[in-house]
N, C-alpha and C positions, 0 to 999 in steps of 0.2 A: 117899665119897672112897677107901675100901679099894678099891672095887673098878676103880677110875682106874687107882692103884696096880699094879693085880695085871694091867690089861692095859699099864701104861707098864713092867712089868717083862718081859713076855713080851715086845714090842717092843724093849729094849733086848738082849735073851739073842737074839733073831734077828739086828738089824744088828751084834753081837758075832760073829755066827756067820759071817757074810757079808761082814765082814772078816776073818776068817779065812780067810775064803775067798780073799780078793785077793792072800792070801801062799802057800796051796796055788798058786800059779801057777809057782812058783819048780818046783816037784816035778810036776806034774801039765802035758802038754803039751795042747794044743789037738786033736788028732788021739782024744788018751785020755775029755775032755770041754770042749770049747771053749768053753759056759756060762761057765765062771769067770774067762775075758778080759774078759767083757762086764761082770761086777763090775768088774776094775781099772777103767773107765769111769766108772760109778758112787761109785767111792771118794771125791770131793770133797764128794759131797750125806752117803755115810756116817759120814762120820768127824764132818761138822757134827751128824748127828744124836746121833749117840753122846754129845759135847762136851755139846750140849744136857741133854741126859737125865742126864748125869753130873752139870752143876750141880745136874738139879732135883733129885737124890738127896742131893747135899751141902746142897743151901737147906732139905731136909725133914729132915738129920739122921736120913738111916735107915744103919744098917747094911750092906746092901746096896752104897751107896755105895763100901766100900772096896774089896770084891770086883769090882765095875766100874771103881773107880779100877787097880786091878794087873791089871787081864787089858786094861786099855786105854795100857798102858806097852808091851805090845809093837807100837805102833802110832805110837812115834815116829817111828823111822825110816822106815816108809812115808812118813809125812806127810809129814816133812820133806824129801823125794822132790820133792814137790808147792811145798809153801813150806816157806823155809828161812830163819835169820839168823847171820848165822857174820863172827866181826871181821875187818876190814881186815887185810890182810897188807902188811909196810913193804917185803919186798921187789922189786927191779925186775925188770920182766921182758921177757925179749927174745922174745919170738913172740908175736903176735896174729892170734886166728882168727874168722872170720865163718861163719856158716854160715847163707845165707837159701832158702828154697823162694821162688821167685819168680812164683809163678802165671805162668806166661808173659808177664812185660810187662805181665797186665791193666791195673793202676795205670800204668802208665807207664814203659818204658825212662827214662827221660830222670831220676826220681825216683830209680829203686834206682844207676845209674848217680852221681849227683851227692851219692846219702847215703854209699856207699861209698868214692867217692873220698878224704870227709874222711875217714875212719876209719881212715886208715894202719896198715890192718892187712897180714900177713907173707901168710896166705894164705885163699884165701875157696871154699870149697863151697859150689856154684847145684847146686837140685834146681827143679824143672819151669821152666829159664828157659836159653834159647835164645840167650844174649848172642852177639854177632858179633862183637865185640872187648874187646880186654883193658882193665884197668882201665888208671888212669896210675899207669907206674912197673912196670908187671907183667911182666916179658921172658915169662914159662915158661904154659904153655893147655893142659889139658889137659883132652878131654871127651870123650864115649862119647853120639853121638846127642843131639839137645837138650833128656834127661832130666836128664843130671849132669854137672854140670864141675867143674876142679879149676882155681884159678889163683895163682900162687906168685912172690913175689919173688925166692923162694932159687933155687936151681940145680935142677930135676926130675931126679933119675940114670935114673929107670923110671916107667912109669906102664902099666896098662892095668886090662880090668875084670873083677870080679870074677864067675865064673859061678855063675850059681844055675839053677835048675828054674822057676823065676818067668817070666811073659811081659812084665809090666810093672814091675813094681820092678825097679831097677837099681842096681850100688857099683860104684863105682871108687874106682882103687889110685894113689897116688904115692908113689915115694920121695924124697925131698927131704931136702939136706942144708942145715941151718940151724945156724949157731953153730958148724959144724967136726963136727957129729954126725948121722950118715941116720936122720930118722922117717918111717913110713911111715903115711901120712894115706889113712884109708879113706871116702869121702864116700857115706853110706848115703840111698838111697831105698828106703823099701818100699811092698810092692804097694799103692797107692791104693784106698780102699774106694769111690770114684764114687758118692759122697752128694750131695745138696745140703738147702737150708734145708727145705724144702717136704717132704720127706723126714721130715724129723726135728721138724716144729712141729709141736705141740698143738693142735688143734681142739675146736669144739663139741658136735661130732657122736662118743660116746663108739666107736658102731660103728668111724668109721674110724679112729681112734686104735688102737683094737685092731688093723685092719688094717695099719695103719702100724707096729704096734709088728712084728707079723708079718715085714713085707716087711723091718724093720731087720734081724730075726734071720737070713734067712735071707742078707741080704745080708754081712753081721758074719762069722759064723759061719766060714762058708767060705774069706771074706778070712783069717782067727785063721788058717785051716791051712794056708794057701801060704806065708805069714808065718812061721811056724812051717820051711814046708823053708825060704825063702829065708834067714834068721837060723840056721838049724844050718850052711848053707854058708859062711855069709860067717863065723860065729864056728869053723868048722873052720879058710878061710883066717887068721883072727888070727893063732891060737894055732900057726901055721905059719914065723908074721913072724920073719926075721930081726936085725929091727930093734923099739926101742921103737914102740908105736905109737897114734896119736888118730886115734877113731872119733868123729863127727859126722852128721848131716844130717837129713831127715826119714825118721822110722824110722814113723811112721802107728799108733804103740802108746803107750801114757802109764805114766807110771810105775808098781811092782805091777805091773804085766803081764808074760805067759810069753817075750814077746821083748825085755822092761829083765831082767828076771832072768837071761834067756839072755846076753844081751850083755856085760852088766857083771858074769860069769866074769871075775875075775882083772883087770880093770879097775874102774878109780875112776869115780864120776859125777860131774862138776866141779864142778853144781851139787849136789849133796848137798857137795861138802869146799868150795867157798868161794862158792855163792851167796846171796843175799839176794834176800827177797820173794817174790812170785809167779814160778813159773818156765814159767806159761801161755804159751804159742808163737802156738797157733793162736785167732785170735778171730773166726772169719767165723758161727760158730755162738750166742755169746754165751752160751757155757758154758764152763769151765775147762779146756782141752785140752790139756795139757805133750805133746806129740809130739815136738818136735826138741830134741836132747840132743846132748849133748858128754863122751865118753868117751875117758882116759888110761891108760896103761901106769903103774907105781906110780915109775917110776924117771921118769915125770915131773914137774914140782913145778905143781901148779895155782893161780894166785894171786888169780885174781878170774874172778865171771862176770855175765854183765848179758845183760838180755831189752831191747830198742827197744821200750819199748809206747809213746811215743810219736810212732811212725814210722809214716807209711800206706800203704805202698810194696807193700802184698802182704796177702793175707788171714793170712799167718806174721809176726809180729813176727823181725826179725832177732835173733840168739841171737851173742853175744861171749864169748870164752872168751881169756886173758892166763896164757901159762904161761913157768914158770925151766926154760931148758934148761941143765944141769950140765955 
């Protein structure tokens, strides 16, 4: 039994290490060593392992246990990035935002068109969806190619898009005055890492797994550092904004990663201040994928957020965010 011990403790002192690591992302860019994006990836299986290995130290009543217990406190708030539970807020709120990547239609125009319509929301970011017309109710369309569109109850004052160095990731800009006050709504796509399932499934055969694992890295990798320029651009235009402003869409990075860290400089994440649950987005892989997020200016009041997992409209669960504008 010692010796179970002595290697279930060098396995705990590594995935401690290796979370650590998913928070060097914060300091450490993709260009400097791009490895350590691919942990934020990984952070839903580590953190379960850690959890693990911590009870079995508390159910064995070793020592140890406490020392694991306090170096595994800095590891709330990542989590909580991932899943969160945070109480109900009584106040009302006048803005509702959607924000769906809409695989182009695959599921069906006629489905994301007819979920949206109920959803009376103020205003809706489409990332890879090509809509031809507005919702009902919508006067204001604004889009850049049929990668990203913006569309708005309120008044548009300005709109166009945001430049980056990127060939395929795309953001666009509105300004839009809601309530008597201009926000300017930045609806983020980044670069697509052009995976699919077959890609990423486990097989029998250990040779090609390894080769798989290969072809992931080298495909990953290089995505981390265009991601990397496209996200220093768009967060230079932020911090430019003459107005408060909400950042949405699909950003193709999960939370712990060098482009959440980047991002949410000086901005709130909606779901870390009032979400609940799982804040998994994407499920075409059947792994825990938080990619699309919802980012506020502090002088916004965030009052709830909610993921559609019961919506089959897109391989992205729609993402709902309900904010008080002052």
């Amino acid at each position: 039994m010692g010796i179970i011990r002595f290697l279930l403790t060098i396995l705990h002192i590594i995935i401690i290490v290796l979370l650590f690591g998913t928070i060097m992302n914060a300091y450490i860019p993709p260009s400097v060593f791009g490895m350590l994006n691919l942990l934020s990836l990984g952070f839903p299986i580590l953190i379960i392992i850690n959890v693990l290995l911590l009870i079995f130290w508390i159910i064995s009543w070793k020592k140890r246990a406490v020392v694991f217990l306090v170096l595994s406190l800095c590891f709330i708030i990542p989590t909580r990035r991932w899943i969160n539970f945070t109480p109900d807020k009584k106040e009302k709120t006048n803005l509702k935002l959607i924000s769906l990547n809409g695989k182009f239609g695959y599921f069906g125009d006629g489905k994301i068109y007819d979920f949206l319509n109920k959803q009376n929301a103020d205003v809706v970011f489409f990332q890879e969806y090509d809509n031809k017309k507005p919702l009902d109710g919508f006067q204001y369309f604004e889009n850049s190619r049929p990668i990203v569109k913006i569309q708005s109850r309120f008044p548009i004052i300005e709109s166009g898009e945001v430049k980056t160095d990127v060939s395929t990731g795309m953001c666009l800009y509105a300004d839009i005055k809601t309530n008597g006050k201009i926000i300017r709504f930045v609806n983020v796509y980044m670069e697509p890492f052009f995976l699919d399932k077959k890609m990423v499934k486990p097989t029998d055969d250990m040779d090609r797994n390894e080769e798989k694992a290969k072809k992931l890295i080298h495909k990953l990798v290089p995505t981390f550092k265009k991601h990397q320029t496209q996200i220093d651009q768009i967060k230079d235009f932020i911090d430019k904004s003459p107005y408060p402003v909400i950042v949405a869409g699909d950003f193709n990075a999960v939370p712990n990663s060098y482009e959440y860290y980047k991002i949410s400089e000086d901005l709130e994440d909606t779901f870390l201040k009032v979400g609940k649950g799982s804040g998994t987005s994407f499920h075409d892989f059947k792994f825990p994928m938080k990619i699309d997020h919802i980012f506020s200016s502090k002088s916004i009041k965030p009052i709830s957020y909610r993921v559609y997992r019961s919506v089959d409209i897109s391989d992205h669960f729609p993402v709902l965010a309900e904010f008080l504008i002052e």
